[in-house]
mmCIF file of the protein (N, C-alpha, C, O) and its ligand, coordinates in Angstrom:
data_MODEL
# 
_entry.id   MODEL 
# 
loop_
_entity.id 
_entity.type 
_entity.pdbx_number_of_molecules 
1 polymer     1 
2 non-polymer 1 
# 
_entity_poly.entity_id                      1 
_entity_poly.type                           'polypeptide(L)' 
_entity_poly.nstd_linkage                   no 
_entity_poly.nstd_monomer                   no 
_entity_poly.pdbx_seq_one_letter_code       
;(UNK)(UNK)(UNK)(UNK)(UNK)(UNK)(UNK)(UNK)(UNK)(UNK)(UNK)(UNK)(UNK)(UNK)(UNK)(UNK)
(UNK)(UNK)(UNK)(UNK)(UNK)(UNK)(UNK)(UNK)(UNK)(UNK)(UNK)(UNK)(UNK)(UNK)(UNK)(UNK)
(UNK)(UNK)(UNK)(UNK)(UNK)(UNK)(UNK)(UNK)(UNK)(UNK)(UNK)(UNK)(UNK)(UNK)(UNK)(UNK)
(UNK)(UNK)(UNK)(UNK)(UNK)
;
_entity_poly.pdbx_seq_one_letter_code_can   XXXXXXXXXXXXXXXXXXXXXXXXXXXXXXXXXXXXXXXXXXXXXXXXXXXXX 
_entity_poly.pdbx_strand_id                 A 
# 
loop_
_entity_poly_seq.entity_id 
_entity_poly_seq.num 
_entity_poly_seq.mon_id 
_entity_poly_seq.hetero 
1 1  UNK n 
1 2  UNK n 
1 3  UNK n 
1 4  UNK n 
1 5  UNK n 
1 6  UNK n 
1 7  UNK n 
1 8  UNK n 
1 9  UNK n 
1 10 UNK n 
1 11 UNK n 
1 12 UNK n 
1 13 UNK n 
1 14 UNK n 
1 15 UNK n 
1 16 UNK n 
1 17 UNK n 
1 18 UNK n 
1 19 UNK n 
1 20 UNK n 
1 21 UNK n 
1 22 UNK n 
1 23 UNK n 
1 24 UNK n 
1 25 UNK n 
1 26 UNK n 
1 27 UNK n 
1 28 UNK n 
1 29 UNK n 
1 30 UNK n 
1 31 UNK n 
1 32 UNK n 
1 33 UNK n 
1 34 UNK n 
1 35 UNK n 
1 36 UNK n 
1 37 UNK n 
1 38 UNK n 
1 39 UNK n 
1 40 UNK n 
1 41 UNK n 
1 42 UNK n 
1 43 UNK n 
1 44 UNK n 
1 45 UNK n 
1 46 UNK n 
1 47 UNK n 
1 48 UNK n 
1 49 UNK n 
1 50 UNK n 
1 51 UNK n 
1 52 UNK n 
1 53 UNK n 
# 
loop_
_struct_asym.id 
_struct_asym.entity_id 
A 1 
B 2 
# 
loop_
_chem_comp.id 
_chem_comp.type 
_chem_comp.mon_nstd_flag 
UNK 'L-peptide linking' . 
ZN  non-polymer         . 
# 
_pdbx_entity_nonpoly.entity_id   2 
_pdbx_entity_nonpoly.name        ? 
_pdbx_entity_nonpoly.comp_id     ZN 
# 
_pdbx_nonpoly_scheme.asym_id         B 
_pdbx_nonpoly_scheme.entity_id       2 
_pdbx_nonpoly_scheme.mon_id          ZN 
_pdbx_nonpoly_scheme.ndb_seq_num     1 
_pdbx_nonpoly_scheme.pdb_seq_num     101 
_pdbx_nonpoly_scheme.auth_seq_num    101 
_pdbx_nonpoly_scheme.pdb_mon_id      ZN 
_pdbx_nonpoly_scheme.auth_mon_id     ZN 
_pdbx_nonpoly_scheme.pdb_strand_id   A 
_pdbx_nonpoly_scheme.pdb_ins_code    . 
# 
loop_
_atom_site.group_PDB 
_atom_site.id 
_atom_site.type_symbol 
_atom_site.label_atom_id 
_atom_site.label_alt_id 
_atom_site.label_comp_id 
_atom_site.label_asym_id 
_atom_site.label_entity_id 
_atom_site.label_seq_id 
_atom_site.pdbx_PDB_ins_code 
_atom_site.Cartn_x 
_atom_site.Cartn_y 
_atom_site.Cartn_z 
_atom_site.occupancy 
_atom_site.B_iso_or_equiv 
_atom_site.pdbx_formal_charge 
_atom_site.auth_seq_id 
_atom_site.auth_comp_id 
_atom_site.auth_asym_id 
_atom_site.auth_atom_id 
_atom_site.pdbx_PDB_model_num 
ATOM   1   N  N  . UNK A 1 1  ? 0.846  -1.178 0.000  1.00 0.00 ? 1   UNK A N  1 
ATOM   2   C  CA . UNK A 1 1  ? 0.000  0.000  0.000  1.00 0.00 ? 1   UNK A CA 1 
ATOM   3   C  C  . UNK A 1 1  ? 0.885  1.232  0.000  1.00 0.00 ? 1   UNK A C  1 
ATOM   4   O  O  . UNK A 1 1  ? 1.698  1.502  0.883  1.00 0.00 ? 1   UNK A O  1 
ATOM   5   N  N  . UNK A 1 2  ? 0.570  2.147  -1.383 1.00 0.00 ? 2   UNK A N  1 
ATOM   6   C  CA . UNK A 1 2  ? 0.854  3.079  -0.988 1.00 0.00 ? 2   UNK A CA 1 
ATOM   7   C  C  . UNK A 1 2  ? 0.312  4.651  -0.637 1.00 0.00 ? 2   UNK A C  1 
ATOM   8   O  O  . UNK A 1 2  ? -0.617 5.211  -1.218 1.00 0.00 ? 2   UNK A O  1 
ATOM   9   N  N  . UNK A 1 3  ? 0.984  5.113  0.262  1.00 0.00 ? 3   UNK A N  1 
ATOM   10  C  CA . UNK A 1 3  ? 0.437  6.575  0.757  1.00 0.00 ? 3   UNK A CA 1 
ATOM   11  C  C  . UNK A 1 3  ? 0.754  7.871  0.777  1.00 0.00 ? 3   UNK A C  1 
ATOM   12  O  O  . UNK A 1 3  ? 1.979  7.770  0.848  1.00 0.00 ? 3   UNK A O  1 
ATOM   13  N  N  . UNK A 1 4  ? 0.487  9.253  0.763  1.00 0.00 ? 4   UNK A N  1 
ATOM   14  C  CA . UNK A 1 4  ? 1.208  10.370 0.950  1.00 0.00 ? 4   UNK A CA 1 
ATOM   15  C  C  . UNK A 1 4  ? 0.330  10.979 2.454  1.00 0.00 ? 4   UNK A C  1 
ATOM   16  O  O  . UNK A 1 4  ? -0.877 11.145 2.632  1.00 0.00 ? 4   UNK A O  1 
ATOM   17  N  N  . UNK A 1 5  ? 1.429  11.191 3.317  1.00 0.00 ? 5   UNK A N  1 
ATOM   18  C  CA . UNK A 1 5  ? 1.538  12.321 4.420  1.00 0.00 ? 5   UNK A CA 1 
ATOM   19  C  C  . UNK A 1 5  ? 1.468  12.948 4.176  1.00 0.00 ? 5   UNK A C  1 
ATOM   20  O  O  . UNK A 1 5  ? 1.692  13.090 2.973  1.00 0.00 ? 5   UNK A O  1 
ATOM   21  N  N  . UNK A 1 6  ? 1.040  14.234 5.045  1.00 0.00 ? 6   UNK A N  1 
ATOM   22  C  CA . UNK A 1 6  ? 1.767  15.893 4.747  1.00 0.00 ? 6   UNK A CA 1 
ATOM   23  C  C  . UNK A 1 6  ? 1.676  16.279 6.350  1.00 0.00 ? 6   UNK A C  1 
ATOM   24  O  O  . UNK A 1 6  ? 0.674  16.754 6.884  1.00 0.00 ? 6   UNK A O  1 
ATOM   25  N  N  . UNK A 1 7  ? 2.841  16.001 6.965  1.00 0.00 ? 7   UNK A N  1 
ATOM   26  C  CA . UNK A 1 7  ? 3.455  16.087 8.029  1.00 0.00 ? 7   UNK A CA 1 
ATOM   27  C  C  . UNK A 1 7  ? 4.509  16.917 8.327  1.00 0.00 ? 7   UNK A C  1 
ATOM   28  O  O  . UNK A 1 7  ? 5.263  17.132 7.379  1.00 0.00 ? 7   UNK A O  1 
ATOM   29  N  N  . UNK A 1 8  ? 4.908  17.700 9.871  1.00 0.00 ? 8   UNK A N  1 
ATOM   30  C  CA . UNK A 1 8  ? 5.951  18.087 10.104 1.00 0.00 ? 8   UNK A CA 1 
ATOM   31  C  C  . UNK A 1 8  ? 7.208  17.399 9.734  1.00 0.00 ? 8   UNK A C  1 
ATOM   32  O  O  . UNK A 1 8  ? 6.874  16.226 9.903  1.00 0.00 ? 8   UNK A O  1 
ATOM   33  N  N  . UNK A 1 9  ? 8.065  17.382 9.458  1.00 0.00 ? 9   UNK A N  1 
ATOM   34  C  CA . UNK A 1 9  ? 9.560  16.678 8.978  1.00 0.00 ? 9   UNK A CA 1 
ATOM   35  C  C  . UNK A 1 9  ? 9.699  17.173 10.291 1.00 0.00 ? 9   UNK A C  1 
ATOM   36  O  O  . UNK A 1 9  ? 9.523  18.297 10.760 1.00 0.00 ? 9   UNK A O  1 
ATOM   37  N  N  . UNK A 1 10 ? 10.262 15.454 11.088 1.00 0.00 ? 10  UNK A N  1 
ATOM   38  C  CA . UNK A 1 10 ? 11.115 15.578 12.249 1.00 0.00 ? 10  UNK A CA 1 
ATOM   39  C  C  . UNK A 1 10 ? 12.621 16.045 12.462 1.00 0.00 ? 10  UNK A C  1 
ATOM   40  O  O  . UNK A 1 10 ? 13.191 16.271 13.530 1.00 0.00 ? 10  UNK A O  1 
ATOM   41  N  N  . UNK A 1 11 ? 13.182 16.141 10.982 1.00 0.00 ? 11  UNK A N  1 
ATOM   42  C  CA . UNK A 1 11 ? 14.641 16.738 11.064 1.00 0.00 ? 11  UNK A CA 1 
ATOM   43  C  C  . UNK A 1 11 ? 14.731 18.009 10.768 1.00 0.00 ? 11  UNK A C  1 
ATOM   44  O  O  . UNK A 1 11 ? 15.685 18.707 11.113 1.00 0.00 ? 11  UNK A O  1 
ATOM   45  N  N  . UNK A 1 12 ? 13.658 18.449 10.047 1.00 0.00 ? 12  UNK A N  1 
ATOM   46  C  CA . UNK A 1 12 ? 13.897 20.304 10.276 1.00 0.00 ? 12  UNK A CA 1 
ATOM   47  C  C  . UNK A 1 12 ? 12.992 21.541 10.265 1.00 0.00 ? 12  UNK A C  1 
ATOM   48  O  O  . UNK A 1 12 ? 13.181 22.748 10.113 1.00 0.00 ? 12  UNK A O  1 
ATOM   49  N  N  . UNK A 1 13 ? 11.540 20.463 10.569 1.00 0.00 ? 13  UNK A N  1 
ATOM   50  C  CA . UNK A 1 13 ? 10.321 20.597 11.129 1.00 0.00 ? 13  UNK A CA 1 
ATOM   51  C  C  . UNK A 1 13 ? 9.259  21.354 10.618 1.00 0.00 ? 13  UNK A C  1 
ATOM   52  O  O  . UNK A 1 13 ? 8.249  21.818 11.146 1.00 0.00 ? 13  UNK A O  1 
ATOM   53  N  N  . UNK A 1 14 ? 9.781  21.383 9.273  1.00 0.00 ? 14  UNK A N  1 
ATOM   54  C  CA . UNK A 1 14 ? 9.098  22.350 7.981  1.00 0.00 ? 14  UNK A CA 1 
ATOM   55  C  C  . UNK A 1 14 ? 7.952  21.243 7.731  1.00 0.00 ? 14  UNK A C  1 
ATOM   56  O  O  . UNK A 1 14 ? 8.327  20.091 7.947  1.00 0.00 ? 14  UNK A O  1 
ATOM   57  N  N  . UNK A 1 15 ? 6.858  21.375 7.387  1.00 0.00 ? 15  UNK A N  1 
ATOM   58  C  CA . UNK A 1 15 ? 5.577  21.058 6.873  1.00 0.00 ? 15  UNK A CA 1 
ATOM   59  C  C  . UNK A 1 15 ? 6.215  20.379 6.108  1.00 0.00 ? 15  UNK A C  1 
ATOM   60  O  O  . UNK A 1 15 ? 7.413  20.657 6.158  1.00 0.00 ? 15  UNK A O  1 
ATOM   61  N  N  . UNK A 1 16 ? 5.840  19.213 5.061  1.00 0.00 ? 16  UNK A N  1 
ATOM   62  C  CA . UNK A 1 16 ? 6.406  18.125 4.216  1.00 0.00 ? 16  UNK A CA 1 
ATOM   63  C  C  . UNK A 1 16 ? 5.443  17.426 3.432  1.00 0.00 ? 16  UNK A C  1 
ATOM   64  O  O  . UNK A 1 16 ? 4.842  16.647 4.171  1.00 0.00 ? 16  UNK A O  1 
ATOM   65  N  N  . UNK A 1 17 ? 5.070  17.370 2.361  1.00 0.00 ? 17  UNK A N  1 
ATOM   66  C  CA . UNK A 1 17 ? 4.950  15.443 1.497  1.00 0.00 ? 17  UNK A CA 1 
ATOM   67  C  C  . UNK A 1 17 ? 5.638  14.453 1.874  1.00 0.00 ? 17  UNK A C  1 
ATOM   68  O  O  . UNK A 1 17 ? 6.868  14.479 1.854  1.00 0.00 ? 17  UNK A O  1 
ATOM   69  N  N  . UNK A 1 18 ? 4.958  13.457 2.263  1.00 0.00 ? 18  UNK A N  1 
ATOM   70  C  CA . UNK A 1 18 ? 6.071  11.914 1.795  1.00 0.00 ? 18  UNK A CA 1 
ATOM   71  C  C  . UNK A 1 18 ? 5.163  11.206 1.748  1.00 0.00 ? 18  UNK A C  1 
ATOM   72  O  O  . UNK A 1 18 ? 4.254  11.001 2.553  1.00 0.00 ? 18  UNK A O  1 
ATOM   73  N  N  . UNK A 1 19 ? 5.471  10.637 0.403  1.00 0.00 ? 19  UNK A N  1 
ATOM   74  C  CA . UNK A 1 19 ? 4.764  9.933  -0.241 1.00 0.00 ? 19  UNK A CA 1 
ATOM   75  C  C  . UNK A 1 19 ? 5.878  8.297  -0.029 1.00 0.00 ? 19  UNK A C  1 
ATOM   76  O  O  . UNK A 1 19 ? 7.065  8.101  -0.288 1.00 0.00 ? 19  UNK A O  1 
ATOM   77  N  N  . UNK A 1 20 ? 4.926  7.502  0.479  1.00 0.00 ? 20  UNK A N  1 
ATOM   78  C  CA . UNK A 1 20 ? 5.915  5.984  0.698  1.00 0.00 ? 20  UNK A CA 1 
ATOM   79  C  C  . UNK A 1 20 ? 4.870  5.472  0.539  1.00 0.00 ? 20  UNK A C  1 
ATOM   80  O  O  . UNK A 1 20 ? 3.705  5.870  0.576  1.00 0.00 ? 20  UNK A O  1 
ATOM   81  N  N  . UNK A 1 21 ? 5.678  3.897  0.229  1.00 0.00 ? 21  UNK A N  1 
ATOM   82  C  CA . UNK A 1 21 ? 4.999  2.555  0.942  1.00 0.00 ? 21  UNK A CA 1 
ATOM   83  C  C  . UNK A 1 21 ? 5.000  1.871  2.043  1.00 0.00 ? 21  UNK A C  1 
ATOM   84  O  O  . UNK A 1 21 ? 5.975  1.836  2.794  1.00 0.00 ? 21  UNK A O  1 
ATOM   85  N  N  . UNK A 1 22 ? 3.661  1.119  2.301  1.00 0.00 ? 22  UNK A N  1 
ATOM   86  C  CA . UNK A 1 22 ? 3.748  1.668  4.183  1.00 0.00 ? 22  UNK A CA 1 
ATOM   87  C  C  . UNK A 1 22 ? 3.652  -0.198 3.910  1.00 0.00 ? 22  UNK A C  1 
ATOM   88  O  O  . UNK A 1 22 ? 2.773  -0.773 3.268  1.00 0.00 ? 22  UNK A O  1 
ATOM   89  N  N  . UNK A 1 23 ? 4.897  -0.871 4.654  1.00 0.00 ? 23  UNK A N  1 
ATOM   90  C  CA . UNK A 1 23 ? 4.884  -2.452 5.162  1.00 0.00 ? 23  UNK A CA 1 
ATOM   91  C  C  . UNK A 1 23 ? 3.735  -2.745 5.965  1.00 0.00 ? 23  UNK A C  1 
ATOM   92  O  O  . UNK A 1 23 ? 3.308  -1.878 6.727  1.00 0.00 ? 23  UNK A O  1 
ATOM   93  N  N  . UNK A 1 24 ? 3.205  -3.830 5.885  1.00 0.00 ? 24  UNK A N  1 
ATOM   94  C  CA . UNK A 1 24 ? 2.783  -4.704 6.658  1.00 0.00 ? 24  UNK A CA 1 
ATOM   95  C  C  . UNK A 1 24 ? 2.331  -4.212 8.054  1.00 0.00 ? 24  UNK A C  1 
ATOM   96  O  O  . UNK A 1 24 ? 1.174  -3.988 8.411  1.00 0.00 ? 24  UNK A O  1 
ATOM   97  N  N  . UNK A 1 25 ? 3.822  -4.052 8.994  1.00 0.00 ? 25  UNK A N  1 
ATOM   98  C  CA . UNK A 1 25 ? 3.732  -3.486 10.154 1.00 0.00 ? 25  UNK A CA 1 
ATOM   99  C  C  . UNK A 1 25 ? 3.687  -2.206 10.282 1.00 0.00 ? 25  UNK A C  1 
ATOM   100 O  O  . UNK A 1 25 ? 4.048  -1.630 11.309 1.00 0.00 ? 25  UNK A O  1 
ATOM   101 N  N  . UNK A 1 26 ? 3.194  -1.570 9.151  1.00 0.00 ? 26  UNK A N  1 
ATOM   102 C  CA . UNK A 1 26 ? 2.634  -0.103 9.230  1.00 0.00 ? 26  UNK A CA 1 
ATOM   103 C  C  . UNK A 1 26 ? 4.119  0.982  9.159  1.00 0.00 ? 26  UNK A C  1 
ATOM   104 O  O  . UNK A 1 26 ? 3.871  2.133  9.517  1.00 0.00 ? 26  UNK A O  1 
ATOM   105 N  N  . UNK A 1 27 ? 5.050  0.813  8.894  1.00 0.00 ? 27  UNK A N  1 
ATOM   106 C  CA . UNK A 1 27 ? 5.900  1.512  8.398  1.00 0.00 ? 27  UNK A CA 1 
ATOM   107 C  C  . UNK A 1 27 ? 6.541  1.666  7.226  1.00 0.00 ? 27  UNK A C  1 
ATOM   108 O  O  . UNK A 1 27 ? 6.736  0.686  6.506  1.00 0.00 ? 27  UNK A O  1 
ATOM   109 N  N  . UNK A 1 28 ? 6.964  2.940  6.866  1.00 0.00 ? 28  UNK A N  1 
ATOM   110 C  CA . UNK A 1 28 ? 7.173  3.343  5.516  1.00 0.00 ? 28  UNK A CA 1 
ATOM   111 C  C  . UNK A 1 28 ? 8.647  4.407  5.667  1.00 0.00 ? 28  UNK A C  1 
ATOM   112 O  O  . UNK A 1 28 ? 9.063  4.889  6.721  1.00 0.00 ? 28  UNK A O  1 
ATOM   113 N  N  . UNK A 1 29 ? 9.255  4.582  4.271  1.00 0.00 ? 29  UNK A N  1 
ATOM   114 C  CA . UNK A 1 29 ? 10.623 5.135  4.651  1.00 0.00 ? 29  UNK A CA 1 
ATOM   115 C  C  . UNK A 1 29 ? 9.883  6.740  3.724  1.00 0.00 ? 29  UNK A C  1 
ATOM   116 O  O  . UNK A 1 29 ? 9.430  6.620  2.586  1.00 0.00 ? 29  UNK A O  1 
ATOM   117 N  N  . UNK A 1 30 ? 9.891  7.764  4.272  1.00 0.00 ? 30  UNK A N  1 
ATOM   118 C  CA . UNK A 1 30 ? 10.046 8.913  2.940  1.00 0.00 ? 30  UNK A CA 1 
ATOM   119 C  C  . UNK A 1 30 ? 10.760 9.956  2.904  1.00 0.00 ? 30  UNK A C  1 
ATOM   120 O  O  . UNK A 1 30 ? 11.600 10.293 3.738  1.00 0.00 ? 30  UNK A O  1 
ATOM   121 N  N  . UNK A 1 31 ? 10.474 10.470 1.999  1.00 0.00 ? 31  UNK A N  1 
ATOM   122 C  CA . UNK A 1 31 ? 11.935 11.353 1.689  1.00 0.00 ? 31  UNK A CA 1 
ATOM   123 C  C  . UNK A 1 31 ? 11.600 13.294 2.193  1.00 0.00 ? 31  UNK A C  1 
ATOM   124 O  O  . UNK A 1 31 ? 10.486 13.702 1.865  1.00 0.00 ? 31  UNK A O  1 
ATOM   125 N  N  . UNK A 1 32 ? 11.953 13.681 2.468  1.00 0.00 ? 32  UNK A N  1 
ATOM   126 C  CA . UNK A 1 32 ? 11.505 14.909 2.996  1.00 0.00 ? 32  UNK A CA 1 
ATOM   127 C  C  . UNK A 1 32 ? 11.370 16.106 1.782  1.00 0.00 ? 32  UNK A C  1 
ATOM   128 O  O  . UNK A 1 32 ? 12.276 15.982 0.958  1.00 0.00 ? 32  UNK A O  1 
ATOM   129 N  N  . UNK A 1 33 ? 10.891 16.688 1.631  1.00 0.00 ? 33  UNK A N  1 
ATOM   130 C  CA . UNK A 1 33 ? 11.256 17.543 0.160  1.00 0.00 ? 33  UNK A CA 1 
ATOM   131 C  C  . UNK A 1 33 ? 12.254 18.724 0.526  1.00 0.00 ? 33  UNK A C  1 
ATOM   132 O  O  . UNK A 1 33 ? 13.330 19.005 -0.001 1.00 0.00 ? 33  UNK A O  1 
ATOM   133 N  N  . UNK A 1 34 ? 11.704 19.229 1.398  1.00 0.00 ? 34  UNK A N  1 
ATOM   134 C  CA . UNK A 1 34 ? 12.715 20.403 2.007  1.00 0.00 ? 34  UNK A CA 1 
ATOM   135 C  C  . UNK A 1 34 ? 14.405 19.888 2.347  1.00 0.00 ? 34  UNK A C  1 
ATOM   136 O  O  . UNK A 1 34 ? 15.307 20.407 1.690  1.00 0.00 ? 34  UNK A O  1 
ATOM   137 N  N  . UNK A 1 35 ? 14.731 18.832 3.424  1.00 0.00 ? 35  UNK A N  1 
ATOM   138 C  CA . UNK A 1 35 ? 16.182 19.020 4.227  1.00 0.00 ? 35  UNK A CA 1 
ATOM   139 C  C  . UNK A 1 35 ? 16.559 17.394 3.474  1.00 0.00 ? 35  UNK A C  1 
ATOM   140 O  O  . UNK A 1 35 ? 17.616 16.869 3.825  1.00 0.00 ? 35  UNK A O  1 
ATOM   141 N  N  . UNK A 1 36 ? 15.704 16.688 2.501  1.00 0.00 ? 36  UNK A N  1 
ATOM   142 C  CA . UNK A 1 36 ? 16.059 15.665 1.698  1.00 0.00 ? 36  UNK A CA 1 
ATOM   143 C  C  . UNK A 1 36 ? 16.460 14.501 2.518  1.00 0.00 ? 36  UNK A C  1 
ATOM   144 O  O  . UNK A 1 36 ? 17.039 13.552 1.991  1.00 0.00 ? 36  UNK A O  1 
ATOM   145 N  N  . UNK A 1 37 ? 16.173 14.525 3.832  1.00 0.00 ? 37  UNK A N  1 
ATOM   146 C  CA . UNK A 1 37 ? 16.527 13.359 4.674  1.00 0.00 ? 37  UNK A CA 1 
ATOM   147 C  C  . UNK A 1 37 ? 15.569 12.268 4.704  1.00 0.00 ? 37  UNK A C  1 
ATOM   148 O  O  . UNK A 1 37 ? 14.378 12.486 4.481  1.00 0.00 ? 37  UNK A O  1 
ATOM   149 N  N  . UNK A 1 38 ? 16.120 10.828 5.028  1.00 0.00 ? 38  UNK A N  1 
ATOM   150 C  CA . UNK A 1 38 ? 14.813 9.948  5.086  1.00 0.00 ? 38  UNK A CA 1 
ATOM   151 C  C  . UNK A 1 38 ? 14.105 10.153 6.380  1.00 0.00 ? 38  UNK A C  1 
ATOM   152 O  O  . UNK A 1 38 ? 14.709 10.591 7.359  1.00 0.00 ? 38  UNK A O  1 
ATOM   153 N  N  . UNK A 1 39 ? 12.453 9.755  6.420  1.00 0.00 ? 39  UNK A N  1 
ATOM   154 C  CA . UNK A 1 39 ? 12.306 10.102 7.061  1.00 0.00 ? 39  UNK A CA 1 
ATOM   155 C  C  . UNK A 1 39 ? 11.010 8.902  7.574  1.00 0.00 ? 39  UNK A C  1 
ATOM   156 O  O  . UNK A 1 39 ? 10.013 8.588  6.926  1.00 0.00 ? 39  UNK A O  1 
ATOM   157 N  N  . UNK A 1 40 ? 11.525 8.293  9.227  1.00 0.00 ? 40  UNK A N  1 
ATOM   158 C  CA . UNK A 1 40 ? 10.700 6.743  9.099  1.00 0.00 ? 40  UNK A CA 1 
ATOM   159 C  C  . UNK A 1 40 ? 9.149  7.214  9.653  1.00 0.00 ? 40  UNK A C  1 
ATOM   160 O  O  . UNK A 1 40 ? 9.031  7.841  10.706 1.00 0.00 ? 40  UNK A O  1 
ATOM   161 N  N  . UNK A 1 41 ? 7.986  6.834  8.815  1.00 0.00 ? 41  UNK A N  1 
ATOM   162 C  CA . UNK A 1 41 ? 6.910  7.269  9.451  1.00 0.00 ? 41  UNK A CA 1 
ATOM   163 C  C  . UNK A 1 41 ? 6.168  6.117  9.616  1.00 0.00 ? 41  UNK A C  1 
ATOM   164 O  O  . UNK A 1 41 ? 6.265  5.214  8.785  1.00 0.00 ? 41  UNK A O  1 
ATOM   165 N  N  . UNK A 1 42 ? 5.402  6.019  10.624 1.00 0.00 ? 42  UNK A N  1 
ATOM   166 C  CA . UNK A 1 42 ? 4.929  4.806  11.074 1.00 0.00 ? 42  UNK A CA 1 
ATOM   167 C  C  . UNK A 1 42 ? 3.386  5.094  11.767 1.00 0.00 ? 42  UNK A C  1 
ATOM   168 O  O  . UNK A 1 42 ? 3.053  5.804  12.717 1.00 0.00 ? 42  UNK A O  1 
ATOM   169 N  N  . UNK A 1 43 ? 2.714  4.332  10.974 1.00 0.00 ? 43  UNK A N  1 
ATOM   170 C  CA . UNK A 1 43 ? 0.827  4.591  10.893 1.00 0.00 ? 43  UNK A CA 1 
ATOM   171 C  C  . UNK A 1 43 ? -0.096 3.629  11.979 1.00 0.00 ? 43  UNK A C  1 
ATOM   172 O  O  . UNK A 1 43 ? 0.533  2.825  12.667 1.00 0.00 ? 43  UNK A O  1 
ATOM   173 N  N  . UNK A 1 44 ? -1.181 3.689  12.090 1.00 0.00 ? 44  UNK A N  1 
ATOM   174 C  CA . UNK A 1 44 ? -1.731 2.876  12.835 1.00 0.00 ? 44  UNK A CA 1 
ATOM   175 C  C  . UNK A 1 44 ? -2.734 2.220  11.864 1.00 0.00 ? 44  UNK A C  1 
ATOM   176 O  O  . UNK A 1 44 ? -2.720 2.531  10.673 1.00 0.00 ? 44  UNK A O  1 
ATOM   177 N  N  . UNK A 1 45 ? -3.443 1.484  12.266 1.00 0.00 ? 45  UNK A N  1 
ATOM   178 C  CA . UNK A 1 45 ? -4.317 0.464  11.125 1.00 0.00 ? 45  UNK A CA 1 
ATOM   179 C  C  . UNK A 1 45 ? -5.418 1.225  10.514 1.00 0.00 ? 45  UNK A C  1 
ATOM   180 O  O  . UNK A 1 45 ? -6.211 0.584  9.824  1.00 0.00 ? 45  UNK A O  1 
ATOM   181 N  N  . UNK A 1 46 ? -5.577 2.369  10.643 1.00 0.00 ? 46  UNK A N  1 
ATOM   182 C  CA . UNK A 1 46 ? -6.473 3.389  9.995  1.00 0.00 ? 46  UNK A CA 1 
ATOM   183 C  C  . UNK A 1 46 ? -5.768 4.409  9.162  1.00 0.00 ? 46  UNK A C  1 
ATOM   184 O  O  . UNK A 1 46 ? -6.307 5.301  8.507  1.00 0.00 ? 46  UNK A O  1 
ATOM   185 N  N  . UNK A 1 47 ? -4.646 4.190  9.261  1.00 0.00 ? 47  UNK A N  1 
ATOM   186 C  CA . UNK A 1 47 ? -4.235 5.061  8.424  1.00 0.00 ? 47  UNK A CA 1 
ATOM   187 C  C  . UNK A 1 47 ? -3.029 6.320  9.196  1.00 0.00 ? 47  UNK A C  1 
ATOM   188 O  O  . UNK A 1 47 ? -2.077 6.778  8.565  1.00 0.00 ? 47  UNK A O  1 
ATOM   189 N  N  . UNK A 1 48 ? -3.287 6.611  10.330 1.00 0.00 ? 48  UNK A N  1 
ATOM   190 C  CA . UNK A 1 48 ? -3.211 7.595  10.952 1.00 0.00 ? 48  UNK A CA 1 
ATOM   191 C  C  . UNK A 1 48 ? -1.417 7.733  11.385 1.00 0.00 ? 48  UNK A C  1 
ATOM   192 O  O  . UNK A 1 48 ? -0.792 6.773  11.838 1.00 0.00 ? 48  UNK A O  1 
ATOM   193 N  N  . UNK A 1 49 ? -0.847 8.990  11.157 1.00 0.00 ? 49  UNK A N  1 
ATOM   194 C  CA . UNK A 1 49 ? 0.436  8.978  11.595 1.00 0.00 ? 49  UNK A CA 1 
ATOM   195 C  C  . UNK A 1 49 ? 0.591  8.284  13.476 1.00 0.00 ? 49  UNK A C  1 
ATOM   196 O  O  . UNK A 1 49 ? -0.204 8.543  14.380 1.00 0.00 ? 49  UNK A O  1 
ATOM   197 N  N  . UNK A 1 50 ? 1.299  7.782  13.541 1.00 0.00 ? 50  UNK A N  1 
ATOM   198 C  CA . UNK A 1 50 ? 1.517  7.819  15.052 1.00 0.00 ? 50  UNK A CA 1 
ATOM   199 C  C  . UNK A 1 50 ? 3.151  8.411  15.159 1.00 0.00 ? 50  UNK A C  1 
ATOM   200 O  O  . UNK A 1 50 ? 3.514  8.965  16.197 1.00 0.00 ? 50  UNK A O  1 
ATOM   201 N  N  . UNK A 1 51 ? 3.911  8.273  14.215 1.00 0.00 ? 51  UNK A N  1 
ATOM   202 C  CA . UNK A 1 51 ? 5.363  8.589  14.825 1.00 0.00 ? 51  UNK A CA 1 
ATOM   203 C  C  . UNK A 1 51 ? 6.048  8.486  13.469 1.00 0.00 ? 51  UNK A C  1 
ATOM   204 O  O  . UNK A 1 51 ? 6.001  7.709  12.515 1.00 0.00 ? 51  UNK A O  1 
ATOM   205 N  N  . UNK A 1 52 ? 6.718  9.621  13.794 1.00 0.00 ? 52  UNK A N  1 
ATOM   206 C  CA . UNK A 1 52 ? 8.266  9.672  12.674 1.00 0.00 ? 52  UNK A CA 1 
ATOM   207 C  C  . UNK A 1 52 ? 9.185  10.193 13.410 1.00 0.00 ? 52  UNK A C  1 
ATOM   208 O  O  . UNK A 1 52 ? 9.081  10.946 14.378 1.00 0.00 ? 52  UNK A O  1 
ATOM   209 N  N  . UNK A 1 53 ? 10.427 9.592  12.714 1.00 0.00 ? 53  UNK A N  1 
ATOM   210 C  CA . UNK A 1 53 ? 11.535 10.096 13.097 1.00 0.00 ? 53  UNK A CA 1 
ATOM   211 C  C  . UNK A 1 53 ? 12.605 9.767  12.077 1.00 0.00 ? 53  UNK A C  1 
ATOM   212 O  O  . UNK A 1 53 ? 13.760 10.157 12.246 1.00 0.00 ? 53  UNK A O  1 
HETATM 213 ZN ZN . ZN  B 2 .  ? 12.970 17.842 6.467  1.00 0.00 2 101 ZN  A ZN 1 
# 
C-alpha cells in the first residue's frame, strides 16, 4: 500500500509530502522535500500517523 503524508519533517520541522509505501507493520521510509533526509513514518491500522523520526 501506498500513501502520501503531509506532516511536520522531524529533522527540520518544515511542513512536508512523503509519499511511501507503508509495510505490513505499518511503516514506511520517505523522503523529505525540504532538508532531503529519510524520514521513518509509522501509521496505525487506519491510516493515521503515530510517529516519525
Ligand atoms: Zn525535512
Amino acid at each position: 500500500m501506498s500513501a502520501t503524508f503531509t506532516i511536520p519533517c522531524p529533522k527540520c520541522g518544515s511542513v512536508s509530502t512523503f509519499k511511501t509505501g507503508v509495510s505490513r507493520s505499518g511503516t514506511g521510509v520517505g523522503t523529505c522535500r525540504n532538508c532531503h533526509k529519510s524520514v521513518r513514518i509509522q501509521v496505525d491500522g487506519k491510516g493515521n500517523v503515530v510517529r516519525t523520526s
